[in-house]
Structure formats: C-alpha cells, structure tokens
mmCIF file of the N, C-alpha and C atoms, coordinates in Angstrom:
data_MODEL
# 
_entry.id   MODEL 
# 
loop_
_atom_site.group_PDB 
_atom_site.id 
_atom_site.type_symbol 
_atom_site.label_atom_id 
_atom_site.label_alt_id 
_atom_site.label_comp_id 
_atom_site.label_asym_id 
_atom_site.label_entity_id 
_atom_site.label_seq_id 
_atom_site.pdbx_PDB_ins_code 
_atom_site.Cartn_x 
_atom_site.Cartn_y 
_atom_site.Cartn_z 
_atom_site.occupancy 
_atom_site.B_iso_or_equiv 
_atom_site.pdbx_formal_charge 
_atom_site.auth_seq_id 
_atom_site.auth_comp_id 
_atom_site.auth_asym_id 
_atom_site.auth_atom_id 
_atom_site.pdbx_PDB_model_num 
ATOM 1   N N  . UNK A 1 1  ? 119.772 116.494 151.395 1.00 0.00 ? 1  UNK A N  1 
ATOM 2   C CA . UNK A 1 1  ? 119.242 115.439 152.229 1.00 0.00 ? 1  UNK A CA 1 
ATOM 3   C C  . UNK A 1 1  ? 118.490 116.076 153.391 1.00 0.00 ? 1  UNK A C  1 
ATOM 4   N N  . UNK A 1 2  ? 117.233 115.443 153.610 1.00 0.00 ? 2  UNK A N  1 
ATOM 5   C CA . UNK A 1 2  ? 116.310 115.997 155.071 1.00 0.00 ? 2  UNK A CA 1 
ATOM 6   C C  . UNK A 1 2  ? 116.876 115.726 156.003 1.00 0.00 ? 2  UNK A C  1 
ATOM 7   N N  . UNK A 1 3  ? 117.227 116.674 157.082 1.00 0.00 ? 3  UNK A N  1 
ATOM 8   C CA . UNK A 1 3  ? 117.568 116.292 158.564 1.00 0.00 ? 3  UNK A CA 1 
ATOM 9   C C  . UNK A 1 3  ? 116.655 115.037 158.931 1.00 0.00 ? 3  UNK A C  1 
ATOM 10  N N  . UNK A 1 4  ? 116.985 113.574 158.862 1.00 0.00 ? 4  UNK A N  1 
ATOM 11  C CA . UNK A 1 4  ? 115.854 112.571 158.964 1.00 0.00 ? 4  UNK A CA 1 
ATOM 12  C C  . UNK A 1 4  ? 116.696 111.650 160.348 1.00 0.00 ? 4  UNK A C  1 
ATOM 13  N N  . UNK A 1 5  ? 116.180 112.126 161.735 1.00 0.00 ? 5  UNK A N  1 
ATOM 14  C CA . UNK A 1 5  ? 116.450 110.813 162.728 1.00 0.00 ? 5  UNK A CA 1 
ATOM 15  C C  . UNK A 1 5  ? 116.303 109.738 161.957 1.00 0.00 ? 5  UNK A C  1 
ATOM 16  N N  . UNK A 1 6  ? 117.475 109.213 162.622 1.00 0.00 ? 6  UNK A N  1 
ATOM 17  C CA . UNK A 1 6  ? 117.455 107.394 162.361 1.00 0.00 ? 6  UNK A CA 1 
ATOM 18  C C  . UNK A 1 6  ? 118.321 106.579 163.827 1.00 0.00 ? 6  UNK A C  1 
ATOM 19  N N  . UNK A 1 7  ? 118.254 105.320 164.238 1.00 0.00 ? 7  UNK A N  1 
ATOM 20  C CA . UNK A 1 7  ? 118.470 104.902 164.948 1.00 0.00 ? 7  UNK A CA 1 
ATOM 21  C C  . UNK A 1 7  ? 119.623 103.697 164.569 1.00 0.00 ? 7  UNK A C  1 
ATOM 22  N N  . UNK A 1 8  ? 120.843 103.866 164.703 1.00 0.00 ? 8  UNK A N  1 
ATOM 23  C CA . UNK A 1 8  ? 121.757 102.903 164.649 1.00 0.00 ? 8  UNK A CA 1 
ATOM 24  C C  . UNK A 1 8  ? 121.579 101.305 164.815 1.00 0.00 ? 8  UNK A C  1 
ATOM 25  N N  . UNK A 1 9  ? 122.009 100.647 163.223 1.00 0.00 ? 9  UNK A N  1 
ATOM 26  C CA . UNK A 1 9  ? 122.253 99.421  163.755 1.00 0.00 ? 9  UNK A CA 1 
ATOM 27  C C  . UNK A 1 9  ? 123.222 98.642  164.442 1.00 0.00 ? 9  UNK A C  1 
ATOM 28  N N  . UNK A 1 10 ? 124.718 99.598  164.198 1.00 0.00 ? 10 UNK A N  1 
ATOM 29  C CA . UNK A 1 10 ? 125.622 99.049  164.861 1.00 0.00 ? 10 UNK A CA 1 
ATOM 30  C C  . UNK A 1 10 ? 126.346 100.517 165.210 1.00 0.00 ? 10 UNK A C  1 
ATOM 31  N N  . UNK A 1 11 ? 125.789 100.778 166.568 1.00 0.00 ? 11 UNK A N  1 
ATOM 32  C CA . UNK A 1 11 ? 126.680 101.928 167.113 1.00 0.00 ? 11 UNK A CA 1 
ATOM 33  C C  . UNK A 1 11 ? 128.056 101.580 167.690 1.00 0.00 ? 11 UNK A C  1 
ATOM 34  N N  . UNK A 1 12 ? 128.768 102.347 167.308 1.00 0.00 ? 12 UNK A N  1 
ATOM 35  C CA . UNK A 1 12 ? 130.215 102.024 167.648 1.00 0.00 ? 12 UNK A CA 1 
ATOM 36  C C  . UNK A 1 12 ? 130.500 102.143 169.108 1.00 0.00 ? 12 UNK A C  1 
ATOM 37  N N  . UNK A 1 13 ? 131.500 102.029 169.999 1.00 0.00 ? 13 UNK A N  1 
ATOM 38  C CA . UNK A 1 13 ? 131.676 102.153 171.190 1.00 0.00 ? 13 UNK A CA 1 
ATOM 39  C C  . UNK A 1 13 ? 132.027 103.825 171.726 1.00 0.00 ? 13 UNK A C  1 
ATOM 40  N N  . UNK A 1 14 ? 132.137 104.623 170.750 1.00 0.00 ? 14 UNK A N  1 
ATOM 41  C CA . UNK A 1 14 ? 132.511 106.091 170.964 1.00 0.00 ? 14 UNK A CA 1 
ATOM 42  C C  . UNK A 1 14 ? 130.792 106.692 170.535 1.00 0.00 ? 14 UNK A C  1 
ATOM 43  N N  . UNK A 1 15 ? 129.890 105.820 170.269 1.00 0.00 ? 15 UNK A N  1 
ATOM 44  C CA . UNK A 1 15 ? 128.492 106.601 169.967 1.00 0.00 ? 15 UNK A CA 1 
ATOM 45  C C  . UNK A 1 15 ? 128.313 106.616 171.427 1.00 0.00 ? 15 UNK A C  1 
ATOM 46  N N  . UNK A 1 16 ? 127.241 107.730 171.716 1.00 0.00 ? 16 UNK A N  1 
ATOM 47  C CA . UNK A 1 16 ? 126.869 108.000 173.130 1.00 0.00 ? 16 UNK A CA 1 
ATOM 48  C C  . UNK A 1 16 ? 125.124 107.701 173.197 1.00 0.00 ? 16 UNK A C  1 
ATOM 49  N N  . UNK A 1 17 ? 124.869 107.460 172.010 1.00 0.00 ? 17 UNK A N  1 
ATOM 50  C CA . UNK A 1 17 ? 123.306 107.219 171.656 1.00 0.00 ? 17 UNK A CA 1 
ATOM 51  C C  . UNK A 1 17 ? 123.144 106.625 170.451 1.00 0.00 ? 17 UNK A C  1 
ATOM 52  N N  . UNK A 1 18 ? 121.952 105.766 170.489 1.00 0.00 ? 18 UNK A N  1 
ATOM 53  C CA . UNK A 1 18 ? 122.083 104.679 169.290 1.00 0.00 ? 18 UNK A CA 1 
ATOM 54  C C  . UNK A 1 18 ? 121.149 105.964 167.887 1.00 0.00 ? 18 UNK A C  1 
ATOM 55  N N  . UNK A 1 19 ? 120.587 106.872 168.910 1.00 0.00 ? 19 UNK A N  1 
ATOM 56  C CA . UNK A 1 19 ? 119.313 107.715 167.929 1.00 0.00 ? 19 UNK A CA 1 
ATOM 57  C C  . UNK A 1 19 ? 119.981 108.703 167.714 1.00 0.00 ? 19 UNK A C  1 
ATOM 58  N N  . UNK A 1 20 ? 119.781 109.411 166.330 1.00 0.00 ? 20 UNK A N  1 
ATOM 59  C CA . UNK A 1 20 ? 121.096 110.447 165.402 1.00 0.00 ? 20 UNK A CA 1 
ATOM 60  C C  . UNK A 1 20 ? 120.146 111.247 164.480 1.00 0.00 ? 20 UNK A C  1 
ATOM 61  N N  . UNK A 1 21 ? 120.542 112.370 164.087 1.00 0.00 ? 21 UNK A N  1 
ATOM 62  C CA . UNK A 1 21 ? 120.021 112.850 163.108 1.00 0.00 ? 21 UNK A CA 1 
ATOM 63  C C  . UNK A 1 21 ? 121.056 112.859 161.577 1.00 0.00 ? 21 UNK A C  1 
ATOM 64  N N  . UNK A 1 22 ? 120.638 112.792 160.698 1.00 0.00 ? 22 UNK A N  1 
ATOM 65  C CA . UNK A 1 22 ? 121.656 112.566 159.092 1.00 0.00 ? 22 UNK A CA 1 
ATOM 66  C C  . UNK A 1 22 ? 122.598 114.082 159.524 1.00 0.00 ? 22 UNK A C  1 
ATOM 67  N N  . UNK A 1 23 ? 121.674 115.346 160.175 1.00 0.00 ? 23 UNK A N  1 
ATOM 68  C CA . UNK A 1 23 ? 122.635 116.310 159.843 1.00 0.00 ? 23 UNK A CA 1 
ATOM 69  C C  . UNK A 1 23 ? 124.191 115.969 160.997 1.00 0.00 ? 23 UNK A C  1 
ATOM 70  N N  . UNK A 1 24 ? 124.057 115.181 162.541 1.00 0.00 ? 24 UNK A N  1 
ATOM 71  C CA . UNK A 1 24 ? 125.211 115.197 163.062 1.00 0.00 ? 24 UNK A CA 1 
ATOM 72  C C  . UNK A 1 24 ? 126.042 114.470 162.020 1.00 0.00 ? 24 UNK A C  1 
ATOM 73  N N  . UNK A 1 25 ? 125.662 113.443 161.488 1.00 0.00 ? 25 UNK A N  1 
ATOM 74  C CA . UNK A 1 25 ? 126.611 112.473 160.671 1.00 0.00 ? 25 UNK A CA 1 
ATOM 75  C C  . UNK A 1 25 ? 127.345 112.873 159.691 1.00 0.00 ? 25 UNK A C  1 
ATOM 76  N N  . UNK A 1 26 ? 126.724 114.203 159.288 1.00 0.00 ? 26 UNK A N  1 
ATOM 77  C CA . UNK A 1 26 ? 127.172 114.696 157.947 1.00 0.00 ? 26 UNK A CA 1 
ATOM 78  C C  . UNK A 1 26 ? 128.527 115.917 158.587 1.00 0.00 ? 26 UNK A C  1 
ATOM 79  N N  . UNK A 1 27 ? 128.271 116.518 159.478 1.00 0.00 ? 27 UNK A N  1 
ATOM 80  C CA . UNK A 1 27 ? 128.931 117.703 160.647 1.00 0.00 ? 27 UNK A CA 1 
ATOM 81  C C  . UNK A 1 27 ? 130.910 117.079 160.111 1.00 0.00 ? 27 UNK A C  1 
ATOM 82  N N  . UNK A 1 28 ? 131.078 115.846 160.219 1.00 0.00 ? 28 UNK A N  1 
ATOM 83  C CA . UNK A 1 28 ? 132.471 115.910 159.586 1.00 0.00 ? 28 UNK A CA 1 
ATOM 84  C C  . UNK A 1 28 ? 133.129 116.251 158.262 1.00 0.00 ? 28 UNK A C  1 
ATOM 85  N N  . UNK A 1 29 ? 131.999 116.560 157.697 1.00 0.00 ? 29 UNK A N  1 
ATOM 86  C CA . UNK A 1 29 ? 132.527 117.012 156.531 1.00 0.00 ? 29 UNK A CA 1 
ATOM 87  C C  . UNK A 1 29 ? 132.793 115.962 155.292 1.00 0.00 ? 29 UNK A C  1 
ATOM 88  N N  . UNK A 1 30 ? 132.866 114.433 155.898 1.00 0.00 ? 30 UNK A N  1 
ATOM 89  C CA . UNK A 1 30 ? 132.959 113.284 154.408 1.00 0.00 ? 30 UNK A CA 1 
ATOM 90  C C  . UNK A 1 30 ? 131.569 112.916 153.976 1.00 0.00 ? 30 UNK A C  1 
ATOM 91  N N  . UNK A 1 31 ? 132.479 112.222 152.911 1.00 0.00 ? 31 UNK A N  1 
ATOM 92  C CA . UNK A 1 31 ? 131.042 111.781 151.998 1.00 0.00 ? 31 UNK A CA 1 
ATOM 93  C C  . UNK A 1 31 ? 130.244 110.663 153.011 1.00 0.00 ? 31 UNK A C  1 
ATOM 94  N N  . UNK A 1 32 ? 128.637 110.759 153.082 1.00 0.00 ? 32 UNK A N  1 
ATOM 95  C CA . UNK A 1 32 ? 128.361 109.177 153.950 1.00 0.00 ? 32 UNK A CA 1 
ATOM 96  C C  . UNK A 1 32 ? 126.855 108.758 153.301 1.00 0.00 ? 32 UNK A C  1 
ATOM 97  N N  . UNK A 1 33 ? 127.095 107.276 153.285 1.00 0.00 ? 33 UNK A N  1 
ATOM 98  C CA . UNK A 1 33 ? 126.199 106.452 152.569 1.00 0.00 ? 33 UNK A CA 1 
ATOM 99  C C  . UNK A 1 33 ? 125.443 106.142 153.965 1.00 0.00 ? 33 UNK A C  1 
ATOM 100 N N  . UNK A 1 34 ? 124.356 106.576 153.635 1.00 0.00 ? 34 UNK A N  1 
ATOM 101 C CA . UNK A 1 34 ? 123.085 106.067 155.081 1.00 0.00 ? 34 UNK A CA 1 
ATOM 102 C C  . UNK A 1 34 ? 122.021 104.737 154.658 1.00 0.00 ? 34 UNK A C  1 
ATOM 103 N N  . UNK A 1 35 ? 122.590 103.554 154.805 1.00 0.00 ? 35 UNK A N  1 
ATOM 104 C CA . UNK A 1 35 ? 122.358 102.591 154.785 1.00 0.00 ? 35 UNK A CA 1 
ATOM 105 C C  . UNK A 1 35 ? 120.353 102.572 155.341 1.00 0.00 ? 35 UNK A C  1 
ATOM 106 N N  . UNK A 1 36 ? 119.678 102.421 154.867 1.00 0.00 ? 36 UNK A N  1 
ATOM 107 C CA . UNK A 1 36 ? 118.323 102.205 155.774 1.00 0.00 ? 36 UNK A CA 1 
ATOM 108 C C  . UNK A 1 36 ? 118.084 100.900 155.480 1.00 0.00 ? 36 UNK A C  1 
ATOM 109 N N  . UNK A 1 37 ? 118.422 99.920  154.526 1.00 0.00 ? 37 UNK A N  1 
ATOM 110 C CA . UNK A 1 37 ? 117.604 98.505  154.531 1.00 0.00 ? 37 UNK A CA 1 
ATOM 111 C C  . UNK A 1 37 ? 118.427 97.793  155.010 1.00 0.00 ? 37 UNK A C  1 
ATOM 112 N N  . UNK A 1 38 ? 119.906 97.876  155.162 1.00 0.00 ? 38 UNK A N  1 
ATOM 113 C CA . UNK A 1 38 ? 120.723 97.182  155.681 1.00 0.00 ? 38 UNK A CA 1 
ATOM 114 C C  . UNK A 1 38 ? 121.235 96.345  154.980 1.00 0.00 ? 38 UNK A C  1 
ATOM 115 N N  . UNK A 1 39 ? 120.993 96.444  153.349 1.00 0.00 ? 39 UNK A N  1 
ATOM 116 C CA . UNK A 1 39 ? 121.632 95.709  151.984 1.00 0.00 ? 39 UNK A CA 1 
ATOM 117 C C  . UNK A 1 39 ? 123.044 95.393  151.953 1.00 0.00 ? 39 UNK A C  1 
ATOM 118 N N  . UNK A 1 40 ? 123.459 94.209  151.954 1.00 0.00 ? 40 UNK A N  1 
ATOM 119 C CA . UNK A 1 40 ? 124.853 93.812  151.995 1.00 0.00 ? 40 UNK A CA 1 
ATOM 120 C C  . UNK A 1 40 ? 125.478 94.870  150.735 1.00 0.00 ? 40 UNK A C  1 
ATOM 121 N N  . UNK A 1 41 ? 124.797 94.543  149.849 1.00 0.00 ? 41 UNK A N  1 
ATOM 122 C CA . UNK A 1 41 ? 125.250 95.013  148.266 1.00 0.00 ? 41 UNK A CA 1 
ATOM 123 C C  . UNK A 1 41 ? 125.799 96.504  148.203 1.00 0.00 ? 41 UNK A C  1 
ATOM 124 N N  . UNK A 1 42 ? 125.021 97.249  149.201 1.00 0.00 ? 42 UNK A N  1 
ATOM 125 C CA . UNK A 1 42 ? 125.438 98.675  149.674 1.00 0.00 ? 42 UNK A CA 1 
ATOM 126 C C  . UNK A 1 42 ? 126.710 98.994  150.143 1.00 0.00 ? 42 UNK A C  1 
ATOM 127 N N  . UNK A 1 43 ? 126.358 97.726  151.266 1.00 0.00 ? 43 UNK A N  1 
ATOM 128 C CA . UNK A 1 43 ? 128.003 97.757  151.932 1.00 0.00 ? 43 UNK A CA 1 
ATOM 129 C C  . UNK A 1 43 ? 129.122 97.675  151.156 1.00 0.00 ? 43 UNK A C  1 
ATOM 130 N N  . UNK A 1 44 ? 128.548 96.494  150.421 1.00 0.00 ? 44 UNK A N  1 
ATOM 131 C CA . UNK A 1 44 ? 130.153 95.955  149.587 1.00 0.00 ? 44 UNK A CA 1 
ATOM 132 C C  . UNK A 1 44 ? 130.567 97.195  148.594 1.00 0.00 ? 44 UNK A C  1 
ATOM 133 N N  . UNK A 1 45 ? 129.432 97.725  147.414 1.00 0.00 ? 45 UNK A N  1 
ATOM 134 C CA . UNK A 1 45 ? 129.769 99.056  146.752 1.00 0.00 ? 45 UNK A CA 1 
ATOM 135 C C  . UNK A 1 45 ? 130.482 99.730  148.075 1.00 0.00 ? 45 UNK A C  1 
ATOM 136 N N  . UNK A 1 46 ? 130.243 100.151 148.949 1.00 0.00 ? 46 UNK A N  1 
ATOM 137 C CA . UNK A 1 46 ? 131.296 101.754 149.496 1.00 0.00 ? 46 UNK A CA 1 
ATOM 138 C C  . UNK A 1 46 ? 132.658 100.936 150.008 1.00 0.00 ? 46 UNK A C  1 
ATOM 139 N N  . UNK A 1 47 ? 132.708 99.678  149.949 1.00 0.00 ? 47 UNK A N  1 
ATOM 140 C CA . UNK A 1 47 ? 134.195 99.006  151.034 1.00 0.00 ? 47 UNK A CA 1 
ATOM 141 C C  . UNK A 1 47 ? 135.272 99.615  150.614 1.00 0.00 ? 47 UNK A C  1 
ATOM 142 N N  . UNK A 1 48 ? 135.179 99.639  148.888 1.00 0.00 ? 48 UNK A N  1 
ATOM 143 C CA . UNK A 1 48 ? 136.194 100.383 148.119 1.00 0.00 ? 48 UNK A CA 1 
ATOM 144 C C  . UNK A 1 48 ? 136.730 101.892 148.445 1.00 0.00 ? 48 UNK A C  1 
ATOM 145 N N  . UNK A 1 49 ? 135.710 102.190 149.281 1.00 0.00 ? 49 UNK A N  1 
ATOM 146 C CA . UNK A 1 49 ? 136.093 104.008 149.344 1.00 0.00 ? 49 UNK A CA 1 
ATOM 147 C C  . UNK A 1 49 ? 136.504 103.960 150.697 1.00 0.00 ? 49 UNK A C  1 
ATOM 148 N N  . UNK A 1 50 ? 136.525 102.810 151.494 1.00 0.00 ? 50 UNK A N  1 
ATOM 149 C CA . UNK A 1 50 ? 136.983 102.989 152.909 1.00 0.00 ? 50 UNK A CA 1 
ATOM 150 C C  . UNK A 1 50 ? 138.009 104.208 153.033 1.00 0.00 ? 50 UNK A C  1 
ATOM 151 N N  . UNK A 1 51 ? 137.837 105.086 154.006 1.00 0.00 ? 51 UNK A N  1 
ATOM 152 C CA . UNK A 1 51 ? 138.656 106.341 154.356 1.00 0.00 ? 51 UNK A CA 1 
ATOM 153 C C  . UNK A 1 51 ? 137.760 107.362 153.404 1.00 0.00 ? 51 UNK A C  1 
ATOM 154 N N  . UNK A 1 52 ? 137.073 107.001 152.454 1.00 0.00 ? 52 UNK A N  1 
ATOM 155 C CA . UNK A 1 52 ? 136.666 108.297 152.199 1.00 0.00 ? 52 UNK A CA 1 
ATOM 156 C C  . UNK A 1 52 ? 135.435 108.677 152.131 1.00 0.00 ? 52 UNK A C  1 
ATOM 157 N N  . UNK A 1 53 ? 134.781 107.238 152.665 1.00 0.00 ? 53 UNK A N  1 
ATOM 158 C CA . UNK A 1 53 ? 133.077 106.839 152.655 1.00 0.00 ? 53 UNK A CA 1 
ATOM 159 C C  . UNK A 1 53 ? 132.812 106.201 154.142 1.00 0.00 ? 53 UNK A C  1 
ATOM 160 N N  . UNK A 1 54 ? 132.111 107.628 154.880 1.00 0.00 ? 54 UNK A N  1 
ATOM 161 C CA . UNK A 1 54 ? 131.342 106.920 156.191 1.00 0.00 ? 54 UNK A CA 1 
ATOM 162 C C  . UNK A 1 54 ? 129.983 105.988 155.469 1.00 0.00 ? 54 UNK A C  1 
ATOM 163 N N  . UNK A 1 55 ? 130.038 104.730 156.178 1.00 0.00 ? 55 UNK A N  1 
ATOM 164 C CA . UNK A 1 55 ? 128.624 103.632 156.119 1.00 0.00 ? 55 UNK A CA 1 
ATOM 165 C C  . UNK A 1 55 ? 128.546 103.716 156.916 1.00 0.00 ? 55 UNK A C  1 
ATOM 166 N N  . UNK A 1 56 ? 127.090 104.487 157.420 1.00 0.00 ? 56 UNK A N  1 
ATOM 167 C CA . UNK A 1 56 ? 126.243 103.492 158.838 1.00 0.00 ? 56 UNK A CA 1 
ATOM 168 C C  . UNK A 1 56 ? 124.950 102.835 158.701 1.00 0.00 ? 56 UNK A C  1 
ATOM 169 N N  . UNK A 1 57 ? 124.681 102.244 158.943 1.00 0.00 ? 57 UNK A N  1 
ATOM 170 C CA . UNK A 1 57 ? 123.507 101.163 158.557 1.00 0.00 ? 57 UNK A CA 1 
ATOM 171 C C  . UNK A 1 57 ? 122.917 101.701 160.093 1.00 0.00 ? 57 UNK A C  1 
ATOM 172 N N  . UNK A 1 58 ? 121.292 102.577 159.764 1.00 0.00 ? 58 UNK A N  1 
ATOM 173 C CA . UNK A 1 58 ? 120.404 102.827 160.669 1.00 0.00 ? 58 UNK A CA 1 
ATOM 174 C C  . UNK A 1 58 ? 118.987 102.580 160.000 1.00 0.00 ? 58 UNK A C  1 
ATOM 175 N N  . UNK A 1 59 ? 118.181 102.673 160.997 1.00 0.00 ? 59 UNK A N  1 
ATOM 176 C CA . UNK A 1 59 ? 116.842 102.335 160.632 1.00 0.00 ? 59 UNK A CA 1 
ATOM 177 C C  . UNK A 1 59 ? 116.065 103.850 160.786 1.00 0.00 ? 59 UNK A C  1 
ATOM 178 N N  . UNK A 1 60 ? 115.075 104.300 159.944 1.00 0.00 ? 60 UNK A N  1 
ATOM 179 C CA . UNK A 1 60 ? 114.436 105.225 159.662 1.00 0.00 ? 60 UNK A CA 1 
ATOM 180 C C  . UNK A 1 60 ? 112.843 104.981 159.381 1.00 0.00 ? 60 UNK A C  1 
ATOM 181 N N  . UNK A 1 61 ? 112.493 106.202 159.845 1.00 0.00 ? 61 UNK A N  1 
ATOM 182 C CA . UNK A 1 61 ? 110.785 105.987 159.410 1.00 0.00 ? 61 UNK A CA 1 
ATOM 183 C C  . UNK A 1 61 ? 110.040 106.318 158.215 1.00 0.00 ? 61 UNK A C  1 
ATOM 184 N N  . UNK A 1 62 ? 111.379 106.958 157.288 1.00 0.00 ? 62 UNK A N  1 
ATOM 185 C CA . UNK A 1 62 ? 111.341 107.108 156.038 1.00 0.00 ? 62 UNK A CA 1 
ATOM 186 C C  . UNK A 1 62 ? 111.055 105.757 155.495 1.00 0.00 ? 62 UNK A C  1 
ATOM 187 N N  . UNK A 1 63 ? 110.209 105.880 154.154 1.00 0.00 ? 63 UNK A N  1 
ATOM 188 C CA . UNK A 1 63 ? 109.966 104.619 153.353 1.00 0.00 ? 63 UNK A CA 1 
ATOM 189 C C  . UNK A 1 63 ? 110.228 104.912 151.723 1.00 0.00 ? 63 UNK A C  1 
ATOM 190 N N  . UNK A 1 64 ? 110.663 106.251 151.659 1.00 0.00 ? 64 UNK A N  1 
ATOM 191 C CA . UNK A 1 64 ? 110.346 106.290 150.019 1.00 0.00 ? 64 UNK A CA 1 
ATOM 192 C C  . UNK A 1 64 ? 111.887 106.227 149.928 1.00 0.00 ? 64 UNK A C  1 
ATOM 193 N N  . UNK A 1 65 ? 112.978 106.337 150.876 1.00 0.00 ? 65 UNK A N  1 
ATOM 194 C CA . UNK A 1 65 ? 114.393 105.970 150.700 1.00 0.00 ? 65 UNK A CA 1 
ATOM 195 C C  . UNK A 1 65 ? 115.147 104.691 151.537 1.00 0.00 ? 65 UNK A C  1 
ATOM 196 N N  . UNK A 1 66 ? 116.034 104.170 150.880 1.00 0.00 ? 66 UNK A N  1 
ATOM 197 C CA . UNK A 1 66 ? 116.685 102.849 151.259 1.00 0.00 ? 66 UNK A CA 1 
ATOM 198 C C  . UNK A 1 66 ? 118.187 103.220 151.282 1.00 0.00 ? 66 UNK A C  1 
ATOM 199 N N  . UNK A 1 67 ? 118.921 104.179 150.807 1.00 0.00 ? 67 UNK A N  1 
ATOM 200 C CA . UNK A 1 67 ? 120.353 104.498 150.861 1.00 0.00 ? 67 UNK A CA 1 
ATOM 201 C C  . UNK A 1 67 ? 120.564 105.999 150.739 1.00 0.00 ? 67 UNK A C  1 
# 
C-alpha cells in the first residue's frame, strides 16, 4: 500500500489530527480496511472481525481506490 494522506471521517477523541498518513495507521501492527467512499457494505463486511480489523473511513485524493 502507498504511504497515501487521507483525512478522517470520524476521528476518535484520542486522534490529535483529523489528517493521517496509511503508513501511521498501519505502525500497530493489525490488519486495517481504509474505507475511502464511506460504503456501508464495507463497514458491515469487517464488523465481523471487530478486534482484529481496524476501519477508518477517510477521504483521499486517490481515485483509482475505494477500500
């Protein structure tokens, strides 16, 4: 995956900035689904892996990817 800034749609209260790069997100070591269209259908596929699947739904200036 490209180190690709993206900007949070729902930053949590422990984010310190809504703007991120894929590589901090990835820095914990789990698997994570990077939401870019904000597709419910996305969400619902990873709910099942909760604990073992970070979702964050951000916006990117990428266009040739959506998840």
């Amino acid at each position: 995956m490209p180190n690709t800034k993206a900007t949070l749609e729902r930053p949590g209260s422990d984010v310190a900035t809504a703007v991120i790069r894929s590589a901090d997100l990835l820095r914990e070591g789990h698997v994570l689904l990077l939401g870019l269209a904000d597709r419910a259908e996305v969400r619902d596929a990873a709910a099942a892996w909760t604990g073992r699947v970070n979702t964050v739904t951000a916006r990117s200036d990428r266009m040739d990817v959506d998840a």
